[in-house]
VEXLUM-924941 format. One line per 4 residues: number of its first residue (from 1); for each residue x, y, z of N, C-alpha, C. Coordinates in steps of 0.05 Angstrom, whole numbers. Layout:
<atoms>
NUM) X,Y,Z,X,Y,Z,X,Y,Z; ...;
</atoms>
This chain:
<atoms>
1) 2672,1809,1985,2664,1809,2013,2634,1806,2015; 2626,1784,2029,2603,1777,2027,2579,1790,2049; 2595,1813,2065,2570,1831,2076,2572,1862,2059; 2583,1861,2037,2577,1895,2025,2557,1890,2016;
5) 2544,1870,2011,2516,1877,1990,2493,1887,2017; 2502,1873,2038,2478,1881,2061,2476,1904,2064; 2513,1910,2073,2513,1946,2077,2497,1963,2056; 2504,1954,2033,2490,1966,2012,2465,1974,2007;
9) 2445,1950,2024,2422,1948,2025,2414,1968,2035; 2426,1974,2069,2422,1985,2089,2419,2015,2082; 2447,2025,2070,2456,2053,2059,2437,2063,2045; 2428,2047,2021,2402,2053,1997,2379,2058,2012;
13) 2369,2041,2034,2349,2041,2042,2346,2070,2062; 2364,2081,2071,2375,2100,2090,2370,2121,2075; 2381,2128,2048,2383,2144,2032,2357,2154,2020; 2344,2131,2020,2310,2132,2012,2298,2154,2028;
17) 2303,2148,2052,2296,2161,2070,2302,2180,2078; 2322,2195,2063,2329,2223,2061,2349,2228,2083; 2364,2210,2095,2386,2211,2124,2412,2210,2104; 2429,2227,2115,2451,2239,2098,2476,2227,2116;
21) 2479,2216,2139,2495,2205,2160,2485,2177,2173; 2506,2162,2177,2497,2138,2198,2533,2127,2211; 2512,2129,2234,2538,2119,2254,2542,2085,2246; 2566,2069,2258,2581,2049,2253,2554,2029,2265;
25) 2546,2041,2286,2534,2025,2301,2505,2018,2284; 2495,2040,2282,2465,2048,2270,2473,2019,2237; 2490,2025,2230,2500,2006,2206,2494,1985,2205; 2512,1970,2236,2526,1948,2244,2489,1929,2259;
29) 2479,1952,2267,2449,1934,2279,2431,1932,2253; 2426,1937,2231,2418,1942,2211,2421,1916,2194; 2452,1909,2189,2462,1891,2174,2463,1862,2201; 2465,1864,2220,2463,1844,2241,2490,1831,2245;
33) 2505,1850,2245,2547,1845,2250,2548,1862,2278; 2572,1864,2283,2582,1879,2306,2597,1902,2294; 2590,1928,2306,2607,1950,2298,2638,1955,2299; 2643,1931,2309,2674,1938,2301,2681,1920,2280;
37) 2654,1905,2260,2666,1887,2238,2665,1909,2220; 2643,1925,2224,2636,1944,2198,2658,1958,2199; 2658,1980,2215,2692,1998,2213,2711,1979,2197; 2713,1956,2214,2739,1949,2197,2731,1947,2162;
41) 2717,1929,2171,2705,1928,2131,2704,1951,2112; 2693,1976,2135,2695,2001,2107,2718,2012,2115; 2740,2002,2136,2764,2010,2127,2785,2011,2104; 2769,1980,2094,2782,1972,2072,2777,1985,2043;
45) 2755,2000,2048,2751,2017,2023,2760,2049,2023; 2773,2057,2047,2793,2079,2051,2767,2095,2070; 2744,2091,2079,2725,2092,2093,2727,2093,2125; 2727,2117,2140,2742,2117,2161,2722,2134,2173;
49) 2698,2152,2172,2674,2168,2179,2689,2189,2195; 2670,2208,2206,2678,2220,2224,2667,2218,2256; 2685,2224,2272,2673,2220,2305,2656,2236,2318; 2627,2218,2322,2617,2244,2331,2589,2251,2305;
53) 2600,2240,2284,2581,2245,2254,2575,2215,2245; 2593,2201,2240,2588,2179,2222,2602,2185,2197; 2580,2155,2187,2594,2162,2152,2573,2163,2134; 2585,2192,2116,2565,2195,2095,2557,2184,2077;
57) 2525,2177,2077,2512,2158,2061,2511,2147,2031; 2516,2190,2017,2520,2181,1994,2549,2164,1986; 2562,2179,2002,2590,2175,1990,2597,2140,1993; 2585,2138,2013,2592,2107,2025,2579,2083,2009;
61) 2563,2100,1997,2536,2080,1977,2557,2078,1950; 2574,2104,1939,2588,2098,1918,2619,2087,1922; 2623,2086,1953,2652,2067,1961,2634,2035,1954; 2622,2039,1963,2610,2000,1960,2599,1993,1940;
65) 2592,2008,1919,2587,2009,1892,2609,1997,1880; 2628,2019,1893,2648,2012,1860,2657,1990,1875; 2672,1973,1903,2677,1961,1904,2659,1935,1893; 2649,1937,1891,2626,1906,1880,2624,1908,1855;
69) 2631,1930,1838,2627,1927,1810,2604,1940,1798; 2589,1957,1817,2568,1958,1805,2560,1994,1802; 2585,2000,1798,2591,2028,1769,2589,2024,1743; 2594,1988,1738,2596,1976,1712,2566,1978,1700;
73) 2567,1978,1677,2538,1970,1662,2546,1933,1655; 2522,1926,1666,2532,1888,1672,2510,1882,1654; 2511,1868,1633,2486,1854,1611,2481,1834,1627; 2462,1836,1633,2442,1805,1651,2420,1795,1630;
77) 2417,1764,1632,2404,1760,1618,2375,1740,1645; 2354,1742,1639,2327,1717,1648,2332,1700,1633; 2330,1679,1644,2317,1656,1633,2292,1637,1656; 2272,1633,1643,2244,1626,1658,2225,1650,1666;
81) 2209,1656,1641,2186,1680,1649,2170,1667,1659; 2165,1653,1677,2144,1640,1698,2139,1666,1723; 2124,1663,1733,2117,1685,1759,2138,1693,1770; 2157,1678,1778,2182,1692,1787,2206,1711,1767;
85) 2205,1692,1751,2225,1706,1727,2202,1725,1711; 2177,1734,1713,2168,1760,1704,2165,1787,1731; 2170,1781,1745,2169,1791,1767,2200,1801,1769; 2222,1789,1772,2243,1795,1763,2254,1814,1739;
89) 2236,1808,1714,2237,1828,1697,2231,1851,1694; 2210,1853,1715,2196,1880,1718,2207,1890,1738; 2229,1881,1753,2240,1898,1773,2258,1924,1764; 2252,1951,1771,2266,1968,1760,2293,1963,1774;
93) 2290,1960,1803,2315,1958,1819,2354,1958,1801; 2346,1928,1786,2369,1920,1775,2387,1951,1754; 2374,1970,1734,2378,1981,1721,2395,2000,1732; 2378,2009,1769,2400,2024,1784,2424,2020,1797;
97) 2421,1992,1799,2441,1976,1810,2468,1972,1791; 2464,1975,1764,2482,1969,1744,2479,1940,1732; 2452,1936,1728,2450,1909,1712,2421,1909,1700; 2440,1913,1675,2427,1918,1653,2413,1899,1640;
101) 2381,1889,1637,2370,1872,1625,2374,1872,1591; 2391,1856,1585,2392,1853,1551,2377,1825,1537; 2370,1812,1558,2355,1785,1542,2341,1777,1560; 2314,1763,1553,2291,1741,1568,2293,1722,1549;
105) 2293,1703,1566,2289,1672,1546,2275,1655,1569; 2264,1640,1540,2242,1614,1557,2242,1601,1528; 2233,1571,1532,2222,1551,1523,2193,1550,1515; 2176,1566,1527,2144,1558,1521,2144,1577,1487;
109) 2126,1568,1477,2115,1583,1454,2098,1605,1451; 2086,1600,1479,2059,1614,1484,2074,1640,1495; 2096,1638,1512,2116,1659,1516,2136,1682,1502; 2151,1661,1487,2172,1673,1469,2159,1691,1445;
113) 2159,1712,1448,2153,1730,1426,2145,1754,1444; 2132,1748,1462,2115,1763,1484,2133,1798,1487; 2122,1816,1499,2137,1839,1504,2147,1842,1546; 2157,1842,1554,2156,1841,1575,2178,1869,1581;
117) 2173,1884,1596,2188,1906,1607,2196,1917,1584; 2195,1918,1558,2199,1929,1535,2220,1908,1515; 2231,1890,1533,2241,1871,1519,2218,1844,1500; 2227,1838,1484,2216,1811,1457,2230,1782,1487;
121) 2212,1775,1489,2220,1743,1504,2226,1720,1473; 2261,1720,1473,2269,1700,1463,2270,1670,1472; 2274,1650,1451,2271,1623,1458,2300,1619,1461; 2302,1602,1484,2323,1585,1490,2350,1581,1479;
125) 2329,1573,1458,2346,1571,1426,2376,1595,1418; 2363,1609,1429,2374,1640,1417,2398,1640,1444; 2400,1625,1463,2407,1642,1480,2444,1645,1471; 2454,1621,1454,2480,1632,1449,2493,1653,1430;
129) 2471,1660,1407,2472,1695,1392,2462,1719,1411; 2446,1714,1434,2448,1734,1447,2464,1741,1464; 2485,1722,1475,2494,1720,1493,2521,1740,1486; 2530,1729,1459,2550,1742,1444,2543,1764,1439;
133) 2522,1776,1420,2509,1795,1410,2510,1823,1436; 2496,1811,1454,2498,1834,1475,2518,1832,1504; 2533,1806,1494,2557,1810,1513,2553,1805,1530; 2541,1790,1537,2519,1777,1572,2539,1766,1586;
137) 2547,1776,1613,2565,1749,1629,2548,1732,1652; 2523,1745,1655,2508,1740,1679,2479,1739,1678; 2470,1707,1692,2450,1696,1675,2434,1695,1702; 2414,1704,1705,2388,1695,1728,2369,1680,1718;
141) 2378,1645,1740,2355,1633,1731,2334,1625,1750; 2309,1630,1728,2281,1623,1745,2267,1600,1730; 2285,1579,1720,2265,1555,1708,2258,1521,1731; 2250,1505,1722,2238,1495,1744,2263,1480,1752;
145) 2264,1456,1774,2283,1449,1778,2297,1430,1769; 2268,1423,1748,2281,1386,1723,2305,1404,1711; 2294,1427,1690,2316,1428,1680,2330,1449,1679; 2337,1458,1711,2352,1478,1710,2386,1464,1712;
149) 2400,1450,1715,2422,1435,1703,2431,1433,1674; 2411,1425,1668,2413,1429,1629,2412,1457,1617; 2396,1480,1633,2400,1504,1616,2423,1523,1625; 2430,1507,1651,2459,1524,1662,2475,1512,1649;
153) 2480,1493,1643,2499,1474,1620,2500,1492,1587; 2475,1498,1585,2481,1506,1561,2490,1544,1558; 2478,1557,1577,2490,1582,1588,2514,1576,1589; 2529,1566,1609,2559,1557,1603,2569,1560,1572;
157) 2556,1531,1562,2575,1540,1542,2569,1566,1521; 2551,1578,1529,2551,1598,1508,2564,1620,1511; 2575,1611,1547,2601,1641,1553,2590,1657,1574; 2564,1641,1592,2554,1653,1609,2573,1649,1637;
161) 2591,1672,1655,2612,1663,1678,2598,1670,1695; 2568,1683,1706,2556,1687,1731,2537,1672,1729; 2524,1658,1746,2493,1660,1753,2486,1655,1775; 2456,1662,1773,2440,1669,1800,2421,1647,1801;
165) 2422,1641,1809,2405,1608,1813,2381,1608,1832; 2354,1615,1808,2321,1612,1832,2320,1579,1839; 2326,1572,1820,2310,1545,1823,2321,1529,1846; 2303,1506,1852,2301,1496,1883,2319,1465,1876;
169) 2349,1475,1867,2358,1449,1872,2387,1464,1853; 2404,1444,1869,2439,1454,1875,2446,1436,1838; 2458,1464,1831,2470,1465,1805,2508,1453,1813; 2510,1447,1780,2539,1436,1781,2551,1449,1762;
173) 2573,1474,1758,2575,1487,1742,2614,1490,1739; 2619,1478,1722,2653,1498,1716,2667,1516,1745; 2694,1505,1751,2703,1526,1772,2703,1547,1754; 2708,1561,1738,2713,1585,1728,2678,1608,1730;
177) 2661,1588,1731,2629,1602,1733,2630,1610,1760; 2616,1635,1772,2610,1637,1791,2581,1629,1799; 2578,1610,1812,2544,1608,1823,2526,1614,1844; 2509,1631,1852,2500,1645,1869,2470,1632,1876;
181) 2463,1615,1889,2431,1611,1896,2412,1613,1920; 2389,1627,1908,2376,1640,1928,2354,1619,1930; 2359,1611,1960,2337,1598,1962,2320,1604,1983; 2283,1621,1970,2269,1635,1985,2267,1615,2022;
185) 2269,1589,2015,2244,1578,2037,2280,1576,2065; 2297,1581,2058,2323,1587,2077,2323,1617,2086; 2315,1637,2074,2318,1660,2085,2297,1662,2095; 2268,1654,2085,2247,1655,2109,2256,1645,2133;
189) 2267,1614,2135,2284,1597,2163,2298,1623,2174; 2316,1631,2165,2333,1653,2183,2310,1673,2196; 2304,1690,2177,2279,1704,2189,2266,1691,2210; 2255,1676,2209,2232,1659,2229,2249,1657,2264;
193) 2273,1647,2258,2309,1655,2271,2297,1679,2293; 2307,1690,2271,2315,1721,2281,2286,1726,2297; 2264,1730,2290,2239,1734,2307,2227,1724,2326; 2243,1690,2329,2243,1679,2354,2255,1686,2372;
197) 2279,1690,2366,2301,1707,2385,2289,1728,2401; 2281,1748,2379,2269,1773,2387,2249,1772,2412; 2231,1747,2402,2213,1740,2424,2222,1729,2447; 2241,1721,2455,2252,1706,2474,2282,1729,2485;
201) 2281,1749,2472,2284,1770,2486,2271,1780,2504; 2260,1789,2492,2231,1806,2498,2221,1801,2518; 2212,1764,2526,2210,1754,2542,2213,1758,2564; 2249,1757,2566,2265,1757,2587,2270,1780,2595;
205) 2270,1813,2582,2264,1837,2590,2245,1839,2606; 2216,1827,2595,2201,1829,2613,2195,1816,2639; 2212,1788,2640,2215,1784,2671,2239,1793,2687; 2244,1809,2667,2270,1819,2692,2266,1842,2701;
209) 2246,1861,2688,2227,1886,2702,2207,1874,2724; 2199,1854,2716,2179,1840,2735,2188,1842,2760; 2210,1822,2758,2232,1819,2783,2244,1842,2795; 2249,1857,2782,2258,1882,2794,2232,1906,2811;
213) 2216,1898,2790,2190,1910,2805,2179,1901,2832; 2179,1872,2824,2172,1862,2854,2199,1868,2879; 2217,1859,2865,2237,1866,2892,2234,1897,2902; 2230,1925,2883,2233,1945,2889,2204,1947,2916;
217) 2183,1934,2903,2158,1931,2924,2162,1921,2948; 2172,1901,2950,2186,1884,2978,2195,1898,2996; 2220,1914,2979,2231,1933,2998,2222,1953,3010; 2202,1963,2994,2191,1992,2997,2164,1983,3014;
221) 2149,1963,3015,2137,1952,3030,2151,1928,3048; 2156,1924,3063,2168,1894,3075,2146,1878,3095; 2149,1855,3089,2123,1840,3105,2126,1849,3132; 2107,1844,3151,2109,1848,3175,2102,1830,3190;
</atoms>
């Protein structure tokens, strides 16, 4: 289900913040659904809150956990230590999430050997003994976009069934692979979306106090 990761977001982020409860609604404006999608959705995880309270954050954080898989310890591997894929590596995030960094790989020379988050940056080369070796099913890639086709090709065959796709151009991969790609300059578009809206709310709030203001004046004064 492709809005638990939001909820997820929402819950973690909530929890940060030390709030032990959240109503359907408080959820549902958060993730940008309607509160009667969310109820139903965490109905499906036996998720039913209480009236009057809501639903509890921790507990709700480890219903959507385990539904997504991510109680599992998941071997993820980088490929492309470029600014994005070292930035990526250094994210603690993933470790709590249940994805476990077991490999960095790249092509450069000037790279591969390197220490990065405590991990040795392997070459390319390596990526089908590591893949085996530490049991990798899920590959994040950050290489450019010539040849990110050829290194998903070869992830494939070395037994790689997830990946996460940085690079800025649509991969062709095995039905049996799952492929996931994030592409930054589309979620900025949505964003940009959503804040126009906001403004063109906003807008219209404020001429409708206007209008109300003046009519309340009219009345309360009337020409003569």
């Amino acid at each position: 289900m492709s809005r638990l990761p939001v909820y997820l977001r929402v819950l973690v982020d909530r929890a940060e913040r030390g709030e032990h409860t959240i109503s359907s609604e408080a959820l549902a404006a958060a993730s940008g659904v309607n509160s009667a999608k969310v109820r139903k959705d965490l109905s499906y995880l036996g998720s039913y809150g209480t009236r009057g309270v809501g639903y509890d954050v921790e507990y709700l954080i480890h219903q959507v956990s385990r539904e997504l898989g991510l109680t599992q310890d998941w071997a993820t591997c980088i490929v492309g230590l470029g600014n994005l894929g070292l930035a990526l590596a250094n994210y603690q995030g993933f470790a709590e999430r249940g994805f476990r960094i077991a490999a960095l790989l790249d092509a450069d020379p000037d790279t591969v050997g390197q220490q990065v988050a405590g991990i040795e940056v392997a070459h390319i080369d390596e990526c089908e003994r590591l893949v085996k070796e530490h049991e990798i099913s899920i590959a994040v890639l950050a290489v450019p976009a010539s040849g990110a086709q050829a290194v998903a090709d070869r992830l494939v065959a070395a037994g790689i069934t997830s990946i996460l796709n940085f690079a800025p151009v649509v991969l062709a991969v095995p039905d049996h692979v799952s492929l996931r790609k994030v592409d930054l300059s589309i979620e900025l578009q949505i964003l940009s979306f959503y804040e126009q809206r906001r403004a063109v709310e906003a807008s219209v709030r404020e001429g409708t106090a206007r209008a109300s203001l003046a009519e309340v004046t009219r009345r309360k004064w009337p020409k003569r």
